[in-house]
C-alpha positions in Angstrom: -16.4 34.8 -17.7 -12.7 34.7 -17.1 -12.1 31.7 -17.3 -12.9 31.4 -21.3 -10.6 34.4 -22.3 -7.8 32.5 -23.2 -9.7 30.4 -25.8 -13.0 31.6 -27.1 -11.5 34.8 -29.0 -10.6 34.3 -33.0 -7.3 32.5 -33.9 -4.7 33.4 -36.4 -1.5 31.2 -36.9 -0.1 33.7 -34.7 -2.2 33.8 -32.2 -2.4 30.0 -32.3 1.5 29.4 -31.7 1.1 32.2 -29.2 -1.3 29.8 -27.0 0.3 26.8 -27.3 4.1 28.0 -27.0 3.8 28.0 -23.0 3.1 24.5 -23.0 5.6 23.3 -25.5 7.8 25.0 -23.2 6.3 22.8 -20.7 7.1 19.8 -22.4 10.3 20.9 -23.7 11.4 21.7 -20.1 10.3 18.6 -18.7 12.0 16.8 -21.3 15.3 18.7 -20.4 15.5 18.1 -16.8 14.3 14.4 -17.3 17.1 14.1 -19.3 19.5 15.6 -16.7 18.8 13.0 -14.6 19.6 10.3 -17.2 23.1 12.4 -17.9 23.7 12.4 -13.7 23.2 8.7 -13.3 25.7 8.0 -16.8 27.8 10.2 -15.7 28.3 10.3 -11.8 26.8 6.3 -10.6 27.4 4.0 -13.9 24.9 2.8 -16.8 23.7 0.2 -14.4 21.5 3.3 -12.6 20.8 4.2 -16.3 19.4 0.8 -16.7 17.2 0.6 -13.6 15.5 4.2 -14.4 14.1 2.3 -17.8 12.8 -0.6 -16.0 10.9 0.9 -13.6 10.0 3.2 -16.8 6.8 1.4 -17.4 5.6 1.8 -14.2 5.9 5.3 -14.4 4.3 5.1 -17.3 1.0 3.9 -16.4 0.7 6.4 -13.7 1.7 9.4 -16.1 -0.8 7.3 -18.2 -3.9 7.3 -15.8 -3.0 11.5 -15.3 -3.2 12.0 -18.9 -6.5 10.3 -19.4 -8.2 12.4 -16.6 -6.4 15.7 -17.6 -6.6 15.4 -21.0 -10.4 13.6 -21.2 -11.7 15.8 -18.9 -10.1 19.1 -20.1 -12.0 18.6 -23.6 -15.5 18.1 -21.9 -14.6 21.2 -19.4 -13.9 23.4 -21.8 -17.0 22.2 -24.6 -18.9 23.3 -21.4 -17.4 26.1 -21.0 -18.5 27.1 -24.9 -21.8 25.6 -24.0 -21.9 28.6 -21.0 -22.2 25.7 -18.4 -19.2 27.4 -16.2 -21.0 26.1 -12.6 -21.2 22.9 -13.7 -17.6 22.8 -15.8 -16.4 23.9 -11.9 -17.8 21.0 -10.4 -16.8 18.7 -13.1 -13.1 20.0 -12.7 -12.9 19.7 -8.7 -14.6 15.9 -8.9 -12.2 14.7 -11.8 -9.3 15.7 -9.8 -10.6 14.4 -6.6 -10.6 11.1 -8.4 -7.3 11.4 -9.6 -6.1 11.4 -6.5 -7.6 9.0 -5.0 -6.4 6.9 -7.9 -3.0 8.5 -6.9 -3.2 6.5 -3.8 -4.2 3.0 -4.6 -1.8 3.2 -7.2 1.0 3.8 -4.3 -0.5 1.7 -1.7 -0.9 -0.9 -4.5 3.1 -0.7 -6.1 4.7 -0.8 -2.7 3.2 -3.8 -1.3 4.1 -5.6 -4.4 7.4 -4.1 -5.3 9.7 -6.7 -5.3 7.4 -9.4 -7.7 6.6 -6.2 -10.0 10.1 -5.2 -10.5 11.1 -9.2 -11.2 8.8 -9.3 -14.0 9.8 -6.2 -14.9 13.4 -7.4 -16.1 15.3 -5.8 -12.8 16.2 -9.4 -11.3 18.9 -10.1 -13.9 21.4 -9.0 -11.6 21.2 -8.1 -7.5 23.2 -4.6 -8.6 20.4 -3.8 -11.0 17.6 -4.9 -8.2 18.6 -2.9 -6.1 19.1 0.4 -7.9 15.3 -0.5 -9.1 13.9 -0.4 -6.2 15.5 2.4 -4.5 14.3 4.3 -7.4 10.5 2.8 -7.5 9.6 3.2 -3.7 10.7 6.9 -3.6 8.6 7.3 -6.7 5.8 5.3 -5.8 5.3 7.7 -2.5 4.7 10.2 -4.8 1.9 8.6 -7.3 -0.8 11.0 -5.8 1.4 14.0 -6.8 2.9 13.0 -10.0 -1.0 12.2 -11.3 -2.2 16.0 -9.8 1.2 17.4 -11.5 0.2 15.7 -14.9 -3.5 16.5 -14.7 -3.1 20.4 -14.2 -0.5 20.6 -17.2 -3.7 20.9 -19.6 -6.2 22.1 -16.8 -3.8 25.3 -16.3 -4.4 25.9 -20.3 -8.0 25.1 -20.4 -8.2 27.8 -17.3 -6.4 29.7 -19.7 -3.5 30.0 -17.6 -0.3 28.5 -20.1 2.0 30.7 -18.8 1.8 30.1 -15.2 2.1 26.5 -15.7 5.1 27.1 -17.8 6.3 29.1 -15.1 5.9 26.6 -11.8 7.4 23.8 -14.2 10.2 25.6 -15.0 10.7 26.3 -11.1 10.0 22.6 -10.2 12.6 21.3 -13.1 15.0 23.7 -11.9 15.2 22.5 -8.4 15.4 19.2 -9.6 18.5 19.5 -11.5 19.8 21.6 -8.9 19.4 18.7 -6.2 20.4 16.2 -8.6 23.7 18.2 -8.6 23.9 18.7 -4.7 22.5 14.7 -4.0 24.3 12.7 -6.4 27.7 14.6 -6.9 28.5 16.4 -3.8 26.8 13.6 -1.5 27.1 11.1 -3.2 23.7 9.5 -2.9 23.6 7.8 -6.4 20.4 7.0 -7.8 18.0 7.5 -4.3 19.6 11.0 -4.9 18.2 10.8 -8.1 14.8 9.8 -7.3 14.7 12.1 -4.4 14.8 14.8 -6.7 12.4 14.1 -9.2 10.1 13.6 -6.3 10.9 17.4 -4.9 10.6 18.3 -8.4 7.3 16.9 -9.0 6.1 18.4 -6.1 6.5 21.8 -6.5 4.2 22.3 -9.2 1.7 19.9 -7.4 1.4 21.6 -4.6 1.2 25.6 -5.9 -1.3 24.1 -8.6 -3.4 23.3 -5.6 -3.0 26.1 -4.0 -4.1 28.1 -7.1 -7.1 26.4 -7.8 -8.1 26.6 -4.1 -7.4 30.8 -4.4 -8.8 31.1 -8.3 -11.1 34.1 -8.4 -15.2 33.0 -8.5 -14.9 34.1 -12.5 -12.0 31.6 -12.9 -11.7 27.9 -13.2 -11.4 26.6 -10.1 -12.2 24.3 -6.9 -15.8 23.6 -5.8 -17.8 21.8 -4.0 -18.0 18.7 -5.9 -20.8 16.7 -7.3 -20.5 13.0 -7.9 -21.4 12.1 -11.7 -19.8 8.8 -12.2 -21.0 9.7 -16.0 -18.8 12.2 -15.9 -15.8 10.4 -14.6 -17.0 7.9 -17.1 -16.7 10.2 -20.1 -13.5 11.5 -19.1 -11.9 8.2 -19.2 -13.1 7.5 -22.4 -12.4 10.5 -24.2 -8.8 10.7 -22.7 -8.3 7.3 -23.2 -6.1 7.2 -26.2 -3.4 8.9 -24.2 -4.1 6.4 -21.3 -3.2 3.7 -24.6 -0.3 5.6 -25.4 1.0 5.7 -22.2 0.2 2.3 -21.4 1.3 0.8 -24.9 4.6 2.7 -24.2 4.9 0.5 -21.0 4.8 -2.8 -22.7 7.0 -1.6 -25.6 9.6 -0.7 -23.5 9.1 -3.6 -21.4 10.0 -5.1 -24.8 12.7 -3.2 -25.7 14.3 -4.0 -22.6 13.8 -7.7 -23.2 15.0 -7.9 -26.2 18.1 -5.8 -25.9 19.1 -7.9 -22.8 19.2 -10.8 -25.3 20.9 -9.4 -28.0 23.4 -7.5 -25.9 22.7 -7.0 -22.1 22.3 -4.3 -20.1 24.3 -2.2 -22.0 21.6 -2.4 -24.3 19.2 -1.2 -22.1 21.0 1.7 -21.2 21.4 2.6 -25.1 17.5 2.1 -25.0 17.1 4.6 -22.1 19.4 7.1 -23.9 17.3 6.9 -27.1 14.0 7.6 -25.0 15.4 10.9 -23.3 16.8 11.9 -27.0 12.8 10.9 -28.2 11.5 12.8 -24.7 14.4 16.1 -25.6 13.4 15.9 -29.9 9.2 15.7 -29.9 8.1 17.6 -27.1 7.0 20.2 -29.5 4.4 17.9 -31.1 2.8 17.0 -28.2 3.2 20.6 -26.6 1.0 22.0 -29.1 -1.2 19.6 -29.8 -1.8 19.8 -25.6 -2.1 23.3 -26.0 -4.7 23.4 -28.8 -6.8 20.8 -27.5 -8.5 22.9 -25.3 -9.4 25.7 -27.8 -10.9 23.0 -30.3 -13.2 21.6 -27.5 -14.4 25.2 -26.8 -15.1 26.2 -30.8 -16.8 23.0 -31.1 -18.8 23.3 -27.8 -20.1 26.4 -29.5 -20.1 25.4 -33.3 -18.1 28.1 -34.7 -17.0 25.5 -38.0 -14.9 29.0 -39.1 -12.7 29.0 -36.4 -12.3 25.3 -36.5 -11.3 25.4 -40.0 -9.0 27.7 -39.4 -7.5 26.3 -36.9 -7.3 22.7 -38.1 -5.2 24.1 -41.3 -2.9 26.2 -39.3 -2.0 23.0 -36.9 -1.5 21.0 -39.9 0.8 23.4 -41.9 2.8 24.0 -38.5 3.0 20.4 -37.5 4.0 19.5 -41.0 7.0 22.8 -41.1 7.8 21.5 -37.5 8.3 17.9 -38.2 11.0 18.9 -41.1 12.8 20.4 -38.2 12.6 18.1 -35.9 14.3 15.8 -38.4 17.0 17.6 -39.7 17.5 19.2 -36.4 18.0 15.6 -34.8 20.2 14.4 -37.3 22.6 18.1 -36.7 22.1 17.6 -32.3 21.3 13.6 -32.1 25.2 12.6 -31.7 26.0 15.4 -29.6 23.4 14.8 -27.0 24.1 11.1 -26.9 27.9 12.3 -26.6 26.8 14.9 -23.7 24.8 11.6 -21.7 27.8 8.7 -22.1 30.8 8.8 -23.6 32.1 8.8 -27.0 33.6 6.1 -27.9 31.9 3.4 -25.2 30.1 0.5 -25.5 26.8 2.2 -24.7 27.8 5.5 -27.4 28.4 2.9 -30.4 25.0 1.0 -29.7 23.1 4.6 -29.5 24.3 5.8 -32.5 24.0 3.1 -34.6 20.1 2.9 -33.5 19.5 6.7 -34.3 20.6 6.9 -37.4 17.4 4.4 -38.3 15.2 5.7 -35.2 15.5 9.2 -36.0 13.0 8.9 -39.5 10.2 8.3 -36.8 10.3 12.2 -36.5 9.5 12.5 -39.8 5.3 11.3 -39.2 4.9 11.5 -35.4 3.7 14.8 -35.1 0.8 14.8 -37.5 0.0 11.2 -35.6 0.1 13.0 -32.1 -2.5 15.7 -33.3 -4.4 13.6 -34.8 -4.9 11.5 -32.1 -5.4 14.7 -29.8 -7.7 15.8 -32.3 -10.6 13.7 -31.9 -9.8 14.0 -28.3 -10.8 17.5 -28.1 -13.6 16.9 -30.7 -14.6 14.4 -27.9 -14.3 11.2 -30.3 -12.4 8.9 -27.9 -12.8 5.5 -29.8 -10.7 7.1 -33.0 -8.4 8.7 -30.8 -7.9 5.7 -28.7 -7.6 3.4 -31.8 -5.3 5.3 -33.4 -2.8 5.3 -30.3 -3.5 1.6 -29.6 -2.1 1.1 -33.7 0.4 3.4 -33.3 1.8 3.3 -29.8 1.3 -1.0 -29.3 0.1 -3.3 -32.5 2.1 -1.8 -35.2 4.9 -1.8 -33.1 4.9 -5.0 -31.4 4.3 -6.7 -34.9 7.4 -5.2 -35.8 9.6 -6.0 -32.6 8.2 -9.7 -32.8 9.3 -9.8 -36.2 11.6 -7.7 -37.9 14.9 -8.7 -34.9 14.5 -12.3 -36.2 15.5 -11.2 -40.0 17.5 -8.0 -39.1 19.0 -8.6 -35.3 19.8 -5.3 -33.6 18.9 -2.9 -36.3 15.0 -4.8 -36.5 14.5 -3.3 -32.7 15.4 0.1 -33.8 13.5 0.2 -37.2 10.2 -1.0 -35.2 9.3 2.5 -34.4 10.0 4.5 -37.6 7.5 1.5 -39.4 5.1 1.7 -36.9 5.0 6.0 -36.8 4.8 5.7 -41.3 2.2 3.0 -40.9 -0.2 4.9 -38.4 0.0 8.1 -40.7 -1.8 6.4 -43.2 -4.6 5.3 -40.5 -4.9 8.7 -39.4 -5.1 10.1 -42.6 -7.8 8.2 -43.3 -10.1 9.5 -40.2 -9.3 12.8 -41.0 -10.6 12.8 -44.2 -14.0 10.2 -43.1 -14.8 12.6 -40.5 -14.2 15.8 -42.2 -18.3 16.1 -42.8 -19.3 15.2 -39.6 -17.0 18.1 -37.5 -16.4 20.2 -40.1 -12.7 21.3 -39.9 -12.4 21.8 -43.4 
């Protein structure tokens, strides 16, 4: 069938990257045009737009979290089905799980907009009317768009489980692109600040909603694709809990830049939150490839272990690690060589906002140095369909390691303790994941 050549043929390290490049280009592409955004607002409305992008940021989160837990959950259980020769029933399965994405979609939107204004106050966006104000222009154009946004999320790893990585790099790359073009036309030539802004992420979302609809509506019979649905709550069920480590992540982000926020507002105001949003687009620009391949992998794990061939997992597992372990070198010393010339390309040099960025980065950056390996692993037992380790080791990593150190370490350090949070938190959770790798290593055999 089709819709198993991309993953069920033997893997090489060449072969691997060859697979998963598409959607680190995914990732590495959103991360680019997200960060446009942040460098139109800096530049063309003022930090205070910055500022309100991050606190709406967790909200945004938790719907990019509830997409990942469907996409990625159900993705691993398609394609062990698909190495278990269930293909009808991997259809069905596929067409249900995004049917209940976006119905999610939709509560989530009717939900945020009748409770916008209380959900931003405790967000942090009522410390000034300017700040307000920018917030929820930003949220209610977004917010319209929740259905979308999920669907867009969800079919980044359905399009590679259907074997299909490059057309999904292809549609993203055309959806980013007219973003940053709009942002360009909305906010510089008329002048429509940060509704600009959010009206072009929304456009740029919906692109590669839309044509992923379309495609899975058209898909050849011998392709993943729509079907008529059949309701297995079980199913839904099992997707939840095997994506829900990156539900965790996404959700733990949330509070911890809820955090962030709050605490930089103390120490230093809402310059301090805009230095916070910088060093999440420079996190967002600098990692993508982690998570790229790791997403890209995923689905060819599922399938090997759907079909128990232990050789190809072996191989496979080593391969990731020596690449995530090479990559994650880069990444370091590659962010240390770019890191001050982004954050001089978003605000700059020489401000308030510059000054607080670099400082933090030069302590923020050693995160680099573990999250990779933590990212697979976590994505690991995802696709091995282990959800409790996978979940546990993002709730660590993502939320109680850091929190410990963002209630702790800013009483005995000040600023510096809120940066350092993150680099403790990524060393700490290596340690933990190490640990399940090697306690599980004779019950899924990757080597």
């Amino acid at each position: 069938m089709a819709i198993s050549k991309g993953i069920e043929k033997e893997y090489t390290m060449k072969s691997l990257l060859a697979y998963a490049t598409p959607t680190i280009g995914v990732m590495i592409f959103a991360s680019i045009y997200t960060m446009v955004d942040g460098v139109f607002l800096a530049r063309y409305v003022n930090s205070t737009a910055l500022s309100a992008v991050n606190i709406f940021m967790p909200f945004y989160a938790l719907i990019f979290a509830v997409a990942l837990m469907l996409g990625t959950g159900g993705s691993a259980i398609i394609a062990k089905k698909i190495g278990e020769n269930k293909y009808k029933e991997a259809n069905r399965n596929f067409t249900f799980i995004v049917l209940c994405g976006i119905v999610i979609g939709f509560l989530i939107m009717i939900f945020g907009l009748l409770f916008i204004r209380p959900l931003l106050t405790l967000l942090g966006a009522g410390t000034s009317d300017q700040l307000f104000d920018y917030t929820i222009l930003y949220a209610q154009t977004i917010l319209t768009i929740a259905p979308l946004l999920i669907i867009q999320a969800m079919f980044e790893t359905f399009f590679v489980t259907a074997g299909k990585p490059n057309f999904n790099l292809v549609i993203t790359i055309i959806g980013g692109s007219v973003n940053i073009v709009l942002d360009y036309v909305f906010i510089v030539k008329m002048n429509m600040g940060i509704e600009g802004a959010a009206i072009a992420t929304a456009i740029g979302i919906a692109i590669p909603a839309l044509v992923g609809i379309v495609y899975f509506l058209l898909a050849k019979k011998d392709q993943l694709h729509f079907a008529i649905p059949k309701i297995e709550w079980k199913v839904l069920l099992n997707s939840c809990l095997n994506g829900s480590s990156e539900m965790v992540t996404n959700l733990s982000s949330s509070v911890v830049t809820f955090v962030f926020n709050l605490l930089m507002l103390k120490y230093i105001g809402v310059e301090g939150v805009a230095a916070v949003t910088i060093m999440l687009y420079l996190m967002f620009f600098l990692t993508p490839i982690f998570m790229g391949f790791s997403v890209g992998i995923a689905p060819i794990i599922s399938y090997n272990y759907g079909s128990q061939n232990t050789n190809q997992l072996k191989r496979i597992f080593l391969n990731s690690i020596l690449f995530i372990g090479i990559s994650s070198i880069v990444v370091f010393g590659g962010s240390l060589l770019l890191g001050p010339l982004l954050i001089q390309f978003m605000v700059e040099e020489g401000s308030n906002v510059y000054n607080i960025v670099m400082g933090g980065f030069r302590i923020f950056c050693f995160a680099y140095l573990f999250m990779g390996l933590n990212i697979f692993a976590s994505m690991l037992f995802t696709a091995l369909s282990n959800g409790k380790i996978s979940a546990l080791i993002s709730l660590l990593r993502t939320l109680v390691f850091v929190l410990i150190a963002l209630l702790v370490l800013p009483i005995v350090m000040g600023v510096p303790g809120i940066w350092v949070a993150i680099p403790i938190a990524e060393f700490l959770s290596i340690i933990v994941c190490a640990i399940f790798i090697v306690r599980k290593r004779g019950v899924y055999l990757y080597y």
